[in-house]
N, C-alpha and C positions, 0 to 999 in steps of 0.2 A: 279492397275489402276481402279477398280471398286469400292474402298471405296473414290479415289480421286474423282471420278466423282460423286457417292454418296455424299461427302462431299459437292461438288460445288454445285447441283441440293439445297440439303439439304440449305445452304448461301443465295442463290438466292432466293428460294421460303420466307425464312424468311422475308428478306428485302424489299419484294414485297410487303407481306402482312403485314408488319409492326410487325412484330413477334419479337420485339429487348431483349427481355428477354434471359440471358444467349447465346445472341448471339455471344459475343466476343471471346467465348472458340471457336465456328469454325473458327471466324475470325483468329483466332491464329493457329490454323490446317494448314491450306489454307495458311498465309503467311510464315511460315515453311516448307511447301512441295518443294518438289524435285520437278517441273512439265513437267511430261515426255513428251514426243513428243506424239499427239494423232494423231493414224495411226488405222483404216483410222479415215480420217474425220469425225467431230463428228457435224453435222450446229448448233444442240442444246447446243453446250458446247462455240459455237461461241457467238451464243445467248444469253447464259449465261452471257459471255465476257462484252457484248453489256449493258446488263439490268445494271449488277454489276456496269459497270463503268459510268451509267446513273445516278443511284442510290445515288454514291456519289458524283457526281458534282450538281445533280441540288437540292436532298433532303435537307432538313432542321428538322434536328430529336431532336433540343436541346441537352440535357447531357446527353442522351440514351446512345447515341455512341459519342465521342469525338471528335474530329478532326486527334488526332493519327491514332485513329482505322480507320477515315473516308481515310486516305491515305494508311493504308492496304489495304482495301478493292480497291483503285486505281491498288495499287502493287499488288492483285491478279489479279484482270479485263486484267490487259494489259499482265502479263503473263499470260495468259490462253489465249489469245491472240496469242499471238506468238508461244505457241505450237500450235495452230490450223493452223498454218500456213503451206499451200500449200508448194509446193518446188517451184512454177511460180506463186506468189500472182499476181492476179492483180493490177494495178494503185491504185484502190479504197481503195481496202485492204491494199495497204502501204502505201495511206495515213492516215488511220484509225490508223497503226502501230507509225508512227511520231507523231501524234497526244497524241497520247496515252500515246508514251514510255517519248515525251519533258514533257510533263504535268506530269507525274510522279515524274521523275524526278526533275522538279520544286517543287513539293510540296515537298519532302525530302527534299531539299533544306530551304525551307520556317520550315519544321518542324527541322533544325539544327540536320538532319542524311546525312552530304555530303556520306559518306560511301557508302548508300544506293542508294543515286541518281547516283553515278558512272555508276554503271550497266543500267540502262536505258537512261542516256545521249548517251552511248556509241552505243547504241540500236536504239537510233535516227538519231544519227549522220549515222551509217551503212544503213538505211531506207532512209535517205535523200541522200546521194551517191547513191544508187540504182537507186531510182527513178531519180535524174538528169539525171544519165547514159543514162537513155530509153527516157529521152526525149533528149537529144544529139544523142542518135541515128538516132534519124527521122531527123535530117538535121538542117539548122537554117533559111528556108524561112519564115515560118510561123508564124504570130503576135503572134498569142495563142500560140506557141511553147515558143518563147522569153518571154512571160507574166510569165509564168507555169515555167521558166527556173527560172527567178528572185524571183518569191514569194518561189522558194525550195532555191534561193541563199539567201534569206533574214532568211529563218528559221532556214538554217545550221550555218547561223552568231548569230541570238540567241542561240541555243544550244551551240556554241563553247562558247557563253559569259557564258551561267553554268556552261560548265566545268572547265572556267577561276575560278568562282566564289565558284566551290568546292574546287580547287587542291588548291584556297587562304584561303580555309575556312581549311585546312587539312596542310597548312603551306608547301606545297610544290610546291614551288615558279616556279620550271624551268617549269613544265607541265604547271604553269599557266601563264607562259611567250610565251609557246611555244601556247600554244590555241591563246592568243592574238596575236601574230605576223600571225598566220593565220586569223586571225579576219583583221588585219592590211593590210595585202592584199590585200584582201575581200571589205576594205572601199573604196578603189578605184575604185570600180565600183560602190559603193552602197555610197557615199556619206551623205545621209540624215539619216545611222543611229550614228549619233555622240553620242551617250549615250555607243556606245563601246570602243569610245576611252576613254572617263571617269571609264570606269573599266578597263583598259590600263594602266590608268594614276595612279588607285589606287593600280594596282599589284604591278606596280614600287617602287609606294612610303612607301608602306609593305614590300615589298623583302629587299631591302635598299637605302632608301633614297638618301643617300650623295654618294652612287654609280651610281644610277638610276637620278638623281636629273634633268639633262638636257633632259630625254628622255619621267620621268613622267611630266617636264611642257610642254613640247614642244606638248604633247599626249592632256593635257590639254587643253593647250593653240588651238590648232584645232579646239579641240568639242565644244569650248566657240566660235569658228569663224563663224563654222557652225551653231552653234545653243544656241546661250546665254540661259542658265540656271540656278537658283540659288543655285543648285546642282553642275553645275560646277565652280561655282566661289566660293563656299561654297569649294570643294576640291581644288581648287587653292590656297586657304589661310592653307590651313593644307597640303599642299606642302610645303610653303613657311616657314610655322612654324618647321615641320619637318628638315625642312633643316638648319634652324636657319639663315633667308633672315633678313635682316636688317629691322629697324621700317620703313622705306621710302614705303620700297614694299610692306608690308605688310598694312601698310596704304592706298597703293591706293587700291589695292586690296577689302579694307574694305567699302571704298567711292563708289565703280563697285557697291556694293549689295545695297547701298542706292540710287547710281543711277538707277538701273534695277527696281526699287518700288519694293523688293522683300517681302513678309511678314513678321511681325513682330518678327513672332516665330525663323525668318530663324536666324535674326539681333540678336535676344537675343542668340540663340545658339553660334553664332560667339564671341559674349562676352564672353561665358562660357572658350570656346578654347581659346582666348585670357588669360584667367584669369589663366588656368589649363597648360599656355606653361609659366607661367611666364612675362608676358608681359600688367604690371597693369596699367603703365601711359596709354598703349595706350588703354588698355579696358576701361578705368575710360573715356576717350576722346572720345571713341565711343560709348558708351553707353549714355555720354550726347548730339551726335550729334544725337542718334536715338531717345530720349526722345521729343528733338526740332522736329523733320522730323515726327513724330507718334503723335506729343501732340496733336489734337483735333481728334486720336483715341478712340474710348471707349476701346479698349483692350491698352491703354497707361498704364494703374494699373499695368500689369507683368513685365514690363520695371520698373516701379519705386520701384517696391519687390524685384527685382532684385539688384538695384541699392542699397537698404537697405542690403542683406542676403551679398553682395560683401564688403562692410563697415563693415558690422558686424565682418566678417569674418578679416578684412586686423587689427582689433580693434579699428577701429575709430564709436564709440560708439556715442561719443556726435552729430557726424553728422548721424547718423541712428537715432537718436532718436529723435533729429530736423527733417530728414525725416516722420519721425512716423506720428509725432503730425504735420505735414503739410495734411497727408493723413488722418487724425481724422480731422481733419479740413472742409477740403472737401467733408470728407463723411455726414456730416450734412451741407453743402453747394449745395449739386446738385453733386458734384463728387465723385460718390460712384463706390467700385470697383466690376469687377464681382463675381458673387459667388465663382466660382474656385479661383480668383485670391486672395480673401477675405479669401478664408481655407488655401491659400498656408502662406500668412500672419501671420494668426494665429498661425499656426506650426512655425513658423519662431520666432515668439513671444514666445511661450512655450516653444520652444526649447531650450533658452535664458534663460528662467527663471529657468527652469528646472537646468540647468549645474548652474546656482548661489545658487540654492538650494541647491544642492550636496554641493558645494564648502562652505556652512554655511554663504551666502552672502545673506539673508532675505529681508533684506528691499529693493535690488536689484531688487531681482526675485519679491518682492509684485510688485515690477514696471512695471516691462514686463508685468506679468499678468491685471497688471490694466489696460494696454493698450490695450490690447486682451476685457477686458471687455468693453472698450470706444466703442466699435462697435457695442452692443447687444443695444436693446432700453428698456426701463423699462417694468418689467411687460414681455418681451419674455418667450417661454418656449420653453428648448432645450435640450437635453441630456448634448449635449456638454457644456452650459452654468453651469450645474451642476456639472460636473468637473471643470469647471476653477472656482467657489466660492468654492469648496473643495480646491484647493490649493491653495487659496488665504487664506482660510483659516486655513492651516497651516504653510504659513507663517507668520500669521496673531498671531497665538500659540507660533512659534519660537519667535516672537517680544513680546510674554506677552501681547497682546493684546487682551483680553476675549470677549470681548462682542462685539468689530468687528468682530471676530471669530464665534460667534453666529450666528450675521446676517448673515454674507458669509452663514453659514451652514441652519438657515433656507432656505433661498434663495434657495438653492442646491435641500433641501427638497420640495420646492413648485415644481422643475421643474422636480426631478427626485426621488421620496419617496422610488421606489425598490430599488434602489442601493445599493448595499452591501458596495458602498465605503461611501456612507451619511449613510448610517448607522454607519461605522465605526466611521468617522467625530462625530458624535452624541454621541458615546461613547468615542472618547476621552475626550470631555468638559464636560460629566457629569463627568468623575472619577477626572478632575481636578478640579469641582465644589464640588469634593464628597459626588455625589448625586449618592448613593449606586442601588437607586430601579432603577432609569433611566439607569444606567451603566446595570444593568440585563436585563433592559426590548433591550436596544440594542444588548445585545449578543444574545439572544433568535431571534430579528431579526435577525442577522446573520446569524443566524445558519440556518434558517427556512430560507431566500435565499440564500444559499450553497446547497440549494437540488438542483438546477439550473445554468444551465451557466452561469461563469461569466467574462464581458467580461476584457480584460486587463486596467488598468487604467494607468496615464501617469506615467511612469518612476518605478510606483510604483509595480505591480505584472506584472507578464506574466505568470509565471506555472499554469497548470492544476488543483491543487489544492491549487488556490488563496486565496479561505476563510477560508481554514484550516492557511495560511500563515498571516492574518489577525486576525485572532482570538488566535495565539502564539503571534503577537505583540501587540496586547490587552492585552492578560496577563503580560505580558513584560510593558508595559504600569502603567499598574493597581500596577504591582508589587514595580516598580519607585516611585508610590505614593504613598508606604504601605499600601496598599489595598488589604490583603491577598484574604478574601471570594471572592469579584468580579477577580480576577485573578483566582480560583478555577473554577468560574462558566465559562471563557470563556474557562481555559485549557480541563472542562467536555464538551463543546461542542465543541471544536475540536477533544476531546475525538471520540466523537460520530458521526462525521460528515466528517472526511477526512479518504480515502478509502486508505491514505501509511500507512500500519503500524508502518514502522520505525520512521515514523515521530509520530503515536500515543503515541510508549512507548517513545521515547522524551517525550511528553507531560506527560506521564502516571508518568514519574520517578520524575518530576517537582512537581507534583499532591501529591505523597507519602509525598515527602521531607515535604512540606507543610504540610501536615494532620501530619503525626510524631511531626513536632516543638507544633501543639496543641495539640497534646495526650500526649506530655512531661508537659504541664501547666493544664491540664486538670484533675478531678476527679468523681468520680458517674457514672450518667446517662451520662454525658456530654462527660468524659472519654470511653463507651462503644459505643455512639454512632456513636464516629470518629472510635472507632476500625473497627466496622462497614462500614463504609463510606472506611477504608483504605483495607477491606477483599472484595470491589466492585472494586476499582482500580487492586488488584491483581489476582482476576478473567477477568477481560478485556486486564493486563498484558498477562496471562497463552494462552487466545483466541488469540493475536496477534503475539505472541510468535512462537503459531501453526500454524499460516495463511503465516508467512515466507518462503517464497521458496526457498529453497536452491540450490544457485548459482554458482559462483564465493567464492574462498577461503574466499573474505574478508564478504561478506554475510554471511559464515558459520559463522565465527567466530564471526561477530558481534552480531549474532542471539545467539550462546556461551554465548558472554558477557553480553547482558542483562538479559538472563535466571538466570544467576548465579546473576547476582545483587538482581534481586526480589526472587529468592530462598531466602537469607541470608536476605531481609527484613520479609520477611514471618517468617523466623526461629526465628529471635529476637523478633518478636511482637508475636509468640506463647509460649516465654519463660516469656510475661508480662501477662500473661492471666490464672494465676495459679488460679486463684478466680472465674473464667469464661472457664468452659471443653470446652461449642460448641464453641465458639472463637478458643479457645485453639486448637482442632480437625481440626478447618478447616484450620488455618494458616499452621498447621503443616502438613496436606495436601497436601494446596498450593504448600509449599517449595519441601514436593515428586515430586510432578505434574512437576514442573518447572524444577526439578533436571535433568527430563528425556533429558532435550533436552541441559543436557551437555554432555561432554566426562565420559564416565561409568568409570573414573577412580578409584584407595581405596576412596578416602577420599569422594568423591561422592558416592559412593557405603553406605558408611558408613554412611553418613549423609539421604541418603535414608532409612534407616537400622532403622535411630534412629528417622527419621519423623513416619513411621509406627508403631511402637513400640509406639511411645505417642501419636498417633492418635488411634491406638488402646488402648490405657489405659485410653485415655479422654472420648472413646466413651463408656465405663464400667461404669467412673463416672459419666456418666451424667443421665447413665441407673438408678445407684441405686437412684441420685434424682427427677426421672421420675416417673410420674403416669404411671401403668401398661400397659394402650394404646398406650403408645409412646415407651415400651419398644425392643418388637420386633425390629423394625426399628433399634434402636439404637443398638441392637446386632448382629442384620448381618450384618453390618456399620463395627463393631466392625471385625467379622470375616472376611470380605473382607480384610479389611487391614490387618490382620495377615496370609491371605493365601501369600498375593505381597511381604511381609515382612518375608516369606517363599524364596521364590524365590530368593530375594537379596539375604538372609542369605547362601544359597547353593551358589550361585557365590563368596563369601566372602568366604567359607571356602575353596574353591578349588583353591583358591588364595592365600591362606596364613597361617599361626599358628595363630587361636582363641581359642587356651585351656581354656583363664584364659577369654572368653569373656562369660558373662551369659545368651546371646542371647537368644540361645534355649530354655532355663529354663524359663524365660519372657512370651515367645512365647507360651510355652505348658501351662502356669499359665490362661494367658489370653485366649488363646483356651479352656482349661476348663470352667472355668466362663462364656465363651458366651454360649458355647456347653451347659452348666448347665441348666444355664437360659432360655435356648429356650427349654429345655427340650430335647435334643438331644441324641441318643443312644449312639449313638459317642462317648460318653465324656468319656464312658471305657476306651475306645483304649486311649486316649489321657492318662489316669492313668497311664496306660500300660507304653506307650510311656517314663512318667517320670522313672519309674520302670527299665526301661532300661538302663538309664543312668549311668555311672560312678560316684559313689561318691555324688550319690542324698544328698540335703542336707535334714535335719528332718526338718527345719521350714518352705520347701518347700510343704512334705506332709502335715504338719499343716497347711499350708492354703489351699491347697485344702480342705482339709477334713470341715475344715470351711464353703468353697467355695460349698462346696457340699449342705449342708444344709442353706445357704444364700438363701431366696425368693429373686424369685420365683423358686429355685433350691429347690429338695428335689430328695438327693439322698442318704438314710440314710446306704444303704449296702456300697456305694463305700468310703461314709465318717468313717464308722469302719475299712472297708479295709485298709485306710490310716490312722488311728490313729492307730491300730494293729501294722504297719509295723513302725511307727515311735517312737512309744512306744520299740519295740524290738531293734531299733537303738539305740537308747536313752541307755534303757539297756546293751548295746555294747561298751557304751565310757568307757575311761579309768576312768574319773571321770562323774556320771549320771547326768543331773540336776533336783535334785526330784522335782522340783516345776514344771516345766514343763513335769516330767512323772505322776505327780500329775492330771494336767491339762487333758494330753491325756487319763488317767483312769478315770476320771470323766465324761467327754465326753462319752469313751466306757457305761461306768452305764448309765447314762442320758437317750443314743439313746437306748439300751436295755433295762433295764426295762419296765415290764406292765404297762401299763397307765389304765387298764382296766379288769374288769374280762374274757372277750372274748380275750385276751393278754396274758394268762396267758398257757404257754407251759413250759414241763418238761424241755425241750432240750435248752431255753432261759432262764429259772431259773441256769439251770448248767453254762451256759455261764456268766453270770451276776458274779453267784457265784465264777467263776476266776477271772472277773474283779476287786471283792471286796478284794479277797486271793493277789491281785497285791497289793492294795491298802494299806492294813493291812503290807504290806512288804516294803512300800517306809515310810508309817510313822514312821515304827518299825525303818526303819535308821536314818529317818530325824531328824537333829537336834531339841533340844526343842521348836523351835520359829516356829514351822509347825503350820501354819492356823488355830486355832479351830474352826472358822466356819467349815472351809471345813470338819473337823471331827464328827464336828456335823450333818453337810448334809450328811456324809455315816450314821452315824448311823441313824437318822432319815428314811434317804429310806430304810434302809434294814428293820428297826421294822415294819416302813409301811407295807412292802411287806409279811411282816409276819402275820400282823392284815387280809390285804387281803385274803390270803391262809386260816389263820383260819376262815375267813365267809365263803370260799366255803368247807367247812371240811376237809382239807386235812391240818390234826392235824399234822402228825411228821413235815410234809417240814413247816409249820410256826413256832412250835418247833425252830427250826434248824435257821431260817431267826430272829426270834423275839433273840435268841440269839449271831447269830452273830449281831443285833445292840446294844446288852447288849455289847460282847469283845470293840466294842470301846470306852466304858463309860471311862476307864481304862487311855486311850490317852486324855483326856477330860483333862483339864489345872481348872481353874476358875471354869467353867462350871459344872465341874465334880460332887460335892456334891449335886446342885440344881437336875440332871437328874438324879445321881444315888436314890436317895430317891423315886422319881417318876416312872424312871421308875422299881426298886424292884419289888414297889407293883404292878404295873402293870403286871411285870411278872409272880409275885407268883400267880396274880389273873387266869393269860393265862394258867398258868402249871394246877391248879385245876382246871382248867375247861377240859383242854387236858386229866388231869386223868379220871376228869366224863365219858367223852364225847368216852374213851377207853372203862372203865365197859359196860357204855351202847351197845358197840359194839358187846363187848362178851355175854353178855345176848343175845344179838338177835339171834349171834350164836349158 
């Protein structure tokens, strides 16, 4: 009880004070409440009653509050009303109550909720019996008793006509038989309200006709005795049609309403029902006796539009169009029609041309419109006038007729330049003049008024996104003429400019198709810049793609469908791009990106598998021909995609047998090589990682160990590591391949040996010295046709390394070095006599000084 009361104080003070913001949410409390009986008395909730239903009879609030809401707020006042009611209201108060509850009711009625006016009819009716009672009690001497007696018997007879007029509005015909025979009663005392027997006469003739037929004329026929109306002679003829009355009676019937001078409007409508029961001789007959009976009206024009839209319609053409041009006549004569009657016209006209348009009947429909144009004076300026030279001219396009075409359209443009539809117009005749720059310069209008409403034009758009619809049949257009680039430039800004996606990658897939046909004919520069222009369409695909919301099955699935389409354009255009990595990188990307929003099933899995994989191998190659600032970037590029490319690869295998798939091995290659390059500690483990594997192959550590030492990688221990270990494999086969354990022994020499005298350690002389004892052991097998450079490069380093040792004095170890570059003289092919001469002497010269260089040692000793 206390948030109700709170509610209503809260309603009231609002509307008092003009407080309409967010008012309807209480209004809606309020007309959903229970409204309990207030016990005791509340005078201020009465007061409330009072204000509330002051408020919305006499206020005037605009579109604050509606007219709905205005009849809530009726429907709360009068209940809260009635819960305040006394158990012995006074006189005053039930009249307040009838007042209240009729008027209520009436509006529910007026706002087509009978439902709702039930309950307060009933309410009134109950208030109006009450109150007669108490004035039948005081006796029947008194004038003012009898007055008071008949104005409650006159308001119980309108109320019973409501609830005649809900229970007919709710198709329940007996209640609303049974109100009116008490209404019927009723007239017998009260004569003068004949307007009840007319809703008497209407129940009848709704319930059914050809049952009711004598009792709704006879009903009729009274109220028109008492009181001629052209309401009631108006439903005497839709008695008479209903019932299917012969032309005689319905004729005179029709002659009553021109006798009574009834209005024009009443007389046209009578036509209408004649024309809509089937009954065209005698409409066509009364309609020229009302043209005669009205003709020095100035409202005669809707009579005569009339008489044109009923020809038009029965097909007699040639006499509406002789009408036409009778009224084009007059109207530059002095007999011009009203404005209203002049728009009804012109709809009437375009409506006409319209349907011949449709139908490919051109020079028809230019007809109608030119008639429609007979009425403008030169030189007007009109919205409307801008649409009808638009469609004049294009019917004016369908006839081949260009440069009447023009004029229509500049004409359009003098009187309406924003229009998105003159603009359209504009760009039809440039692309058919193939006037390429004006065709642009119109779509960029376009585009640039699509940022704004637009309103519908005739026949031709209604959806919401009109100029996105406009700018597809622009390309559509353009396309017709073979006019690829301008059909590009309208599909890029529909691209850009309509908020449905589905209808974007529409355009977007149209877009590719196109750029593909000239990246098939295309080469160079010209070749990369579509690819370019084709990797901006599939980024704006990928974004649309996203913005999808997922619905209804067939939304999923359609969103499915185009994903997968631009995947597989993405994947071919990165399999053309083998000369071009960052091309190559991003399409193969893309095609990831886009994969996502299929079903995760193999072959998608799969093909995610293999986008990552060569997005990471593109982003390697483009490292190594990158200047060293751009490199970074391009290796953690590198390394993201092989973490995602991680991830697939774990749901592939848990999926299924990939023994024979080299995925892994890929993965850990190119994880190396980023890891390398960035300098990362990591790139052990990732050694590691290979190391663990089954059945590592050797030219897999051979490239790492490569990889290792690739700038800006320097990692000379983990590259011996992996030639060590490969070199040992190598050793392992059933047959070795010494050129390749050739290869990995040289390598070990290379990265070991001193380069320098601060380089020079015992413990890496002895290491060396194995790699050479390796060396000396694959030539000793190799066949004769072993390299003799390569022979000559070990001897050479190792005599080096020996010259070295003897300038820091350490005689035996250069000894020892200077002669193991002597043992390969031996292997020396060609070459042999030339070094063995040279180096002899060299040697003998090394040995006596090694001898010296001893004595002197022992003397010092």
């Amino acid at each position: 009880m206390d948030m109700f009361i709170s509610n209503v104080k809260c309603l009231t003070e609002r509307l008092l004070q003009k407080q309409l913001a967010n008012t309807d949410e209480v209004i809606e409390k309020l007309f959903c409440e229970d409204f309990p009986r207030v016990t005791p008395l509340d005078p201020q909730l009465e007061e409330s009653a009072i204000q509330l239903w002051n408020w919305a009879v006499t206020k005037r609030v605009g579109t604050a509050i509606n007219e709905h809401q205005k009849a809530k707020v009726r429907h709360v006042a009068c209940r809260l009303l009635y819960a305040c009611e006394p158990e012995n209201p006074a006189e005053g108060a039930v009249r307040k109550q009838i007042l209240m509850a009729s008027k209520t009711g009436r509006t529910w009625l007026d706002c087509k909720k009978p439902q709702l006016a039930d309950n307060f009819l009933s309410l009134a009716v109950k208030s109006l019996e009450t109150l007669y009672s108490r004035l039948t009690s005081r006796g029947h001497g008194g004038a003012d008793i009898n007055t008071s007696k008949g104005d409650v018997e006159k308001d119980l007879l309108r109320v019973l006509s409501y609830q005649a007029e809900s229970a007919l509005a709710q198709e329940n015909h007996q209640e609303a038989v049974a109100c009116m025979q008490r209404c019927k009663d009723m007239l017998l005392r009260l004569p003068k309200e004949a307007k009840v027997l007319r809703l008497l006469a209407t129940v009848y003739m709704k319930w059914d006709c050809q049952q009711f037929q004598e009792k709704a004329l006879n009903a009729v026929n009274l109220a028109n005795k008492e009181s001629v109306h052209p309401s009631g002679l108006y439903l005497k003829i839709r008695i008479l049609l209903s019932c299917g009355a012969q032309d005689d009676h319905i004729r005179a019937g029709v002659t009553e309403l021109l006798e009574l001078e009834v209005p024009l409007e009443v007389c046209l409508s009578t036509v209408k029902l004649l024309m809509a029961e089937d009954r065209e001789t005698l409409a066509f007959d009364y309609l020229k006796r009302v043209c005669q009976h009205f003709e020095s009206s100035p409202e005669l024009g809707s009579a005569l539009v009339l008489h044109i839209e009923l020809l038009l319609q029965r097909g007699k053409e040639l006499l509406g169009k002789q009408k036409i041009e009778d009224i084009i006549t007059g109207h530059y004569t002095g007999k011009q029609l009203s404005p209203q009657t002049l728009t009804c016209l012109h709809l009437l006209l375009w409506d006409k041309a319209s349907k011949n348009f449709e139908t490919k009947n051109f020079s028809e429909a230019l007809q109608w419109y030119n008639y429609s144009l007979s009425f403008y004076k030169a030189g007007q300026m009109e919205p409307n006038l801008a649409k009808l030279q638009r469609n004049r001219a294009s019917c004016l396009l369908q006839l081949q007729q260009l440069d009447k075409a023009k004029e229509a359209i500049k004409e359009a443009e003098r009187c309406d330049p924003n229009s998105i539809f003159t603009q359209f117009s504009v760009y039809k005749i440039a692309v058919l003049e193939n006037n390429v720059e004006k065709a642009a310069e119109a779509v960029k209008a376009i585009g640039a008024l699509a940022q704004g409403p637009v309103s519908s034009e005739d026949r031709l758009l209604v959806a919401e996104n009109a100029a996105s619809n406009l700018l597809s049949l622009a390309a559509q257009i353009a396309l017709e003429n073979e006019q690829q680039d301008t059909a590009m430039k309208a599909l890029e800004s529909l691209c850009e400019h309509s908020k449905d996606e589905a209808q974007v990658l529409t355009a977007l897939r149209c877009l590719v198709r196109l750029v593909l046909t000239t990246i098939e004919k295309a080469s160079g520069e010209i070749r990369h810049a579509n690819l370019d222009v084709l990797l901006s369409y599939l980024k704006m695909a990928l974004q649309k793609v996203s913005q999808l919301s997922p619905g209804p099955s067939m939304a999923v699935e359609q969103r499915t469908e185009d994903a997968n389409w631009f995947r597989k354009i993405a994947w071919n255009s990165a399999l053309q791009c083998e000369s071009s990595p960052d091309r190559m990188r991003d399409f193969f990307v893309f095609s990831y990106q886009l994969s996502q929003f299929c079903p995760p099933d193999r072959a998608v899995l799969m093909g995610q598998k293999t986008c990552l994989l060569m997005a990471a191998a593109a982003s390697l190659e483009l490292c190594r021909k990158s200047p060293h600032s751009e490199q970074t970037e391009q290796l953690t590029q590198a390394l993201e995609h092989i973490q995602i490319c991680w991830e697939v690869w774990k749901t592939l295998k848990a999926s299924g047998d990939n023994s024979k798939d080299p995925t892994n091995v890929l993965l850990l290659l190119y994880e190396f090589e980023a890891r390398a390059k960035l300098n990362d500690p990591k790139v052990e483990t990732v050694l590691e990682s290979v190391l663990e594997l089954d059945n590592v192959e050797i030219k897999v550590l051979e490239t790492m160990a490569a990889l290792a030492m690739e700038p800006p990688a320097h990692f000379p221990l983990l590259c011996k590591k992996a030639l060590r270990i490969a070199l040992s494999l190598h050793r392992k086969q059933p047959q070795a391949d010494l050129a390749r354990c050739s290869q990995c022994v040289h390598s070990l020499i290379q990265l070991s040996l001193p380069s320098g005298v601060s380089d020079v350690e015992a413990r890496v002389l002895e290491e060396v010295w194995g790699y050479y004892e390796e060396a000396l052991s694959i030539i000793t097998a190799a066949p004769e046709d072993f390299p003799e450079m390569e022979i000559l490069w070990l001897l050479t380093r190792a005599w080096n390394t020996g010259i070295l040792l003897y300038s820091l004095a350490q005689y035996p170890e250069a000894e020892r070095w200077c002669g193991l570059g002597m043992s390969f003289l031996r292997h020396l092919g060609s070459l042999q006599e030339s070094y063995q001469t040279q180096m002899s002497g060299l040697y003998s010269e090394v040995l006596d000084r090694l001898d010296k260089a001893k004595k002197n040692l022992i003397m010092e000793e």
